[in-house]
C-alpha positions in Angstrom: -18.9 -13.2 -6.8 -17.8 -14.4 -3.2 -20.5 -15.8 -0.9 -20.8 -12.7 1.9 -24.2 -13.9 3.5 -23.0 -14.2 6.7 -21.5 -11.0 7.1 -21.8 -7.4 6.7 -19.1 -5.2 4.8 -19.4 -1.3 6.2 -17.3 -0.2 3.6 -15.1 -1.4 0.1 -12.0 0.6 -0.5 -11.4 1.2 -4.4 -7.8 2.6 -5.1 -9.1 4.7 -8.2 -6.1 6.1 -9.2 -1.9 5.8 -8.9 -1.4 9.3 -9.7 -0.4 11.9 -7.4 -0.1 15.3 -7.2 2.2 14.6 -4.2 5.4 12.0 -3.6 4.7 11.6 0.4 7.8 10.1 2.0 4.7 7.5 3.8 3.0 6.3 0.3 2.2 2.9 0.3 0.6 2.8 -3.1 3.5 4.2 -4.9 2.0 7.2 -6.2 3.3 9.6 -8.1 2.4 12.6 -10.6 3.7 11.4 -13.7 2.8 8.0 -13.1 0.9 6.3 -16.7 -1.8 3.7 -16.0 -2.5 1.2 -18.0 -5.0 -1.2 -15.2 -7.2 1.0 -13.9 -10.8 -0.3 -13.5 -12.8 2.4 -16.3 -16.3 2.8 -18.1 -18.3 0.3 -18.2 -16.3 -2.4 -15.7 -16.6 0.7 -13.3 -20.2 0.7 -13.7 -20.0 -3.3 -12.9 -18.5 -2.6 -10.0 -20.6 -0.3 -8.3 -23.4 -2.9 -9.2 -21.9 -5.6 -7.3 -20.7 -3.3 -4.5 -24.5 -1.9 -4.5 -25.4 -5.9 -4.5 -23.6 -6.5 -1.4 -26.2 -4.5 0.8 -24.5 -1.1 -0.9 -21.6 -0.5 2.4 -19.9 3.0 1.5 -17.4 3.3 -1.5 -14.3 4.7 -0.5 -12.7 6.4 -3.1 -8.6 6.1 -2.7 -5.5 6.1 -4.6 -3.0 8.1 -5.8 -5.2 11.1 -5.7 -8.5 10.6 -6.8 -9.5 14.2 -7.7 -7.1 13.5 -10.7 -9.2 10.9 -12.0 -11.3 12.2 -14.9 -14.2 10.3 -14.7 -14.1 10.6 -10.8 -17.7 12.5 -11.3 -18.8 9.8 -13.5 -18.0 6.8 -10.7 -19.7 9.8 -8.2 -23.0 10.1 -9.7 -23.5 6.6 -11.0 -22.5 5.3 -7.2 -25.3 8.0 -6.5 -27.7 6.9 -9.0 -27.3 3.1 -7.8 -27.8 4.2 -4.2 -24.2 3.4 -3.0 -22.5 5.6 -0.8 -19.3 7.3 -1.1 -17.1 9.1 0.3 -12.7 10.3 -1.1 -9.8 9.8 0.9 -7.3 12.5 -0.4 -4.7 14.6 0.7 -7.5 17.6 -0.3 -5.0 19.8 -1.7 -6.9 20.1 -5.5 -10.1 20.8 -4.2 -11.9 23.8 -5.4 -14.6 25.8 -4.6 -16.9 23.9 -7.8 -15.4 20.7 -7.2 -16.7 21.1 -3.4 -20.0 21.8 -4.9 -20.2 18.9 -7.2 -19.2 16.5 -4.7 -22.0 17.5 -2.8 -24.4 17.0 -5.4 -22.7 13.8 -5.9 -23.9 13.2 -2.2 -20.5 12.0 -0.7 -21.0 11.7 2.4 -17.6 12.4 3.7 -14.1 13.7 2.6 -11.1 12.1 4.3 -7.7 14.7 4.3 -4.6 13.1 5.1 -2.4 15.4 7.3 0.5 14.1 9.0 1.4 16.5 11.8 -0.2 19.6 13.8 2.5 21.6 12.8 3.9 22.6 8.8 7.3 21.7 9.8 6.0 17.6 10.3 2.8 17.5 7.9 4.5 19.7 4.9 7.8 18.0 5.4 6.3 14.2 4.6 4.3 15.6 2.1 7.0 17.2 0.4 5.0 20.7 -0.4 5.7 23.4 1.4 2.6 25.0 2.4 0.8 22.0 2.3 -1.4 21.9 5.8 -2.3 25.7 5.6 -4.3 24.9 2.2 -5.7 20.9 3.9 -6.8 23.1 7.0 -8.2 26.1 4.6 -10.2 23.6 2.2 -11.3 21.5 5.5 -13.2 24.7 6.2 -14.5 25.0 3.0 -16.1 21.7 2.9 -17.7 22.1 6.2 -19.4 25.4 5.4 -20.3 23.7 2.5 -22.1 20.5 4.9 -19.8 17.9 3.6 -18.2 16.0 6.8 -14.5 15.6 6.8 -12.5 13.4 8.6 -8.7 13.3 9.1 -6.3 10.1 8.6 -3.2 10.5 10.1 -0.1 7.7 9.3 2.2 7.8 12.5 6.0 7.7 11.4 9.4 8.7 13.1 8.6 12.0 12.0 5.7 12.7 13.7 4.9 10.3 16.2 5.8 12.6 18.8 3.6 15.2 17.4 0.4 12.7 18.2 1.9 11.0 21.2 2.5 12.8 24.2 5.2 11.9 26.3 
């Protein structure tokens, strides 16, 4: 393990998955839905890693990918980050969430859910994301997650597209 002693991380980023329920025209991690993976950290190296993450002061897990709501053992890595005191929190673009996934990340104590959306308007954020109908149901499940006490935050990646959307002029 690397020597950190003379700093302090605030948070580790772990790309969980590649997959995708979405081909964004911005993805960096080349994600896509039908994508097979054959490297992913799993089972009991997963474990390991929450136990050096927790041993490095336990900063907040970020949970990334892909998509990590497709991950099947997401609620596996959830609760065992839970049991070992780490926190966590998912960076998604929010669009699987349900009503009982809400409620189980909760009791999974994340402490926050990140949505990506990519314009103020369906036109920019729908376009990029390739789905039409795509903000309406990140700004409908944003709600739901508040009423539900789970924080959200947005991450917005600034393109041609819709720079001028976040920029004034």
């Amino acid at each position: 393990m690397a020597n950190f002693k003379n700093f302090q991380l605030d948070y580790v980023l772990w790309e969980v998955t590649q997959k995708c329920n979405l081909s964004c025209i911005h993805c960096r991690a080349g994600a896509h839905p039908k994508l097979i993976e054959e490297k992913i950290i799993k089972g009991k190296h997963a474990r390991e890693l929450i136990d050096e993450i927790k041993n490095l002061g336990s900063p907040t897990l970020a949970l990334t990918g892909g998509e990590p709501l497709l991950r099947k053992d997401l609620f596996d890595i959830l609760n065992y980050a839970k049991k070992q005191k780490v926190p966590t929190r998912i960076q998604s673009n929010g669009l699987l969430l349900t009503e009982e996934i809400a409620d189980r990340l909760k009791e999974a104590n994340v402490t926050s859910f990140g949505f990506g959306m990519d314009g103020s308007k369906p036109e920019i954020h729908d376009k990029i994301r390739n789905l039409k109908g795509a903000l309406n149901k990140t700004i409908q499940n944003i709600k739901m997650l508040r009423k539900k006490g789970i924080k959200v935050h947005v991450e917005y990646t600034i393109t041609k597209l819709n720079y001028d959307d976040v920029v004034p002029q």
